[in-house]
C-alpha positions in Angstrom: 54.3 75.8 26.1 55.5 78.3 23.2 57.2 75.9 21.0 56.5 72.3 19.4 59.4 71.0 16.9 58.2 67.7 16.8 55.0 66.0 17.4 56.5 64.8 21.0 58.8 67.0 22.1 57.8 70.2 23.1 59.5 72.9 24.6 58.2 75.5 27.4 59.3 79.0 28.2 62.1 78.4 30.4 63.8 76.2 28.0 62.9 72.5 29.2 61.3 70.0 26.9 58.4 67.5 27.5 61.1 64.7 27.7 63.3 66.7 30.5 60.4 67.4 32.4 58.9 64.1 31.8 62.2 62.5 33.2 62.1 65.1 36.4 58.3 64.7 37.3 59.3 60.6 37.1 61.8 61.0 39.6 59.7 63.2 42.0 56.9 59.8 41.8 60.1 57.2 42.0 58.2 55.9 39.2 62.1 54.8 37.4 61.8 52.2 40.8 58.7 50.3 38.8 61.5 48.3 36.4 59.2 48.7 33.1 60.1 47.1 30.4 61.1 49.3 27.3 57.5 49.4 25.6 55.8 49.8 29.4 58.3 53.0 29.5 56.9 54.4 26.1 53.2 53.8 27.1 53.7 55.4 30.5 55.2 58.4 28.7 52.4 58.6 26.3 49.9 59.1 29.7 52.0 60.8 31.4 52.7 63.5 28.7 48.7 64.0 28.3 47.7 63.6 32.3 45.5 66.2 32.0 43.3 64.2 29.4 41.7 61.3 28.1 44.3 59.3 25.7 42.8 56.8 23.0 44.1 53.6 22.4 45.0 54.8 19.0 47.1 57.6 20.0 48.7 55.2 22.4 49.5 52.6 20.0 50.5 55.2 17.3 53.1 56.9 19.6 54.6 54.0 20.9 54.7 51.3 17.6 54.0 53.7 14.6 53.8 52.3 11.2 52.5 48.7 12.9 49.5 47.0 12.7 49.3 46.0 16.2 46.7 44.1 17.9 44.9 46.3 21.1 44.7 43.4 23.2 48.4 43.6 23.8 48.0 47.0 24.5 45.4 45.5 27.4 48.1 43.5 28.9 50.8 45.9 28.8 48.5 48.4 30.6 47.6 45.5 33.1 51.7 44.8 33.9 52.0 49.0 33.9 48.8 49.5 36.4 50.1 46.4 39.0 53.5 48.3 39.3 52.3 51.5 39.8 49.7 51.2 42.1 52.0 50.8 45.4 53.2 54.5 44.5 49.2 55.7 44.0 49.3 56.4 40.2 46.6 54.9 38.7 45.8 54.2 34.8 41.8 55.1 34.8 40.1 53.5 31.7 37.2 55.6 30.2 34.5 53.7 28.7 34.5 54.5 25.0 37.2 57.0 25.0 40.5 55.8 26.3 42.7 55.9 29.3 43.9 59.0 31.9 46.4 58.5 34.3 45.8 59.8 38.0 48.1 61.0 40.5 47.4 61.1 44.0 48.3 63.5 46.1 50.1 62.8 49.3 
């Protein structure tokens, strides 16, 4: 990455943001075949974005409703809908005791 100009979107050195490569890794997966539901879609992007670490509930629920006061068991059942759709395709939402959640990829 060489450039941030927002807190999500970032922009690497050939010239293709977090969401453009977001959208092309997706389609690589077939992950756009899961039918989310618009908050599912933000929540996924949140993992996905940060795959290569641990993601609080927090940060979840500050990137995709921020300025709420939202309740983390609905967070629970949206990752519960997100993790039965995924799973055919061998993604996995991992859930870290006491730190938060990290989505895995298998490799075919």
């Amino acid at each position: 990455m060489i450039k941030q100009i927002s807190r999500d979107i970032q922009f690497y050195s050939n010239g293709e943001s977090s969401m453009d490569r977001l959208i092309r890794e997706k389609r690589v997966y077939s992950v756009e075949n899961c039918s989310f539901t618009a908050t599912e879609e933000l929540i996924f992007s949140v993992l996905y974005m940060n795959k290569e670490r641990t993601v609080t509930k927090n940060e979840i629920i500050t990137n995709v409703w921020p300025g709420t006061n939202v309740n983390p068991k609905g967070l629970d059942v949206h990752l519960h809908n997100i993790r039965r759709k995924l799973k055919p395709l061998g993604i996995h939402i991992r859930r870290i005791t006491n730190e938060g959640y990290i989505l895995n990829i298998e490799s075919n």
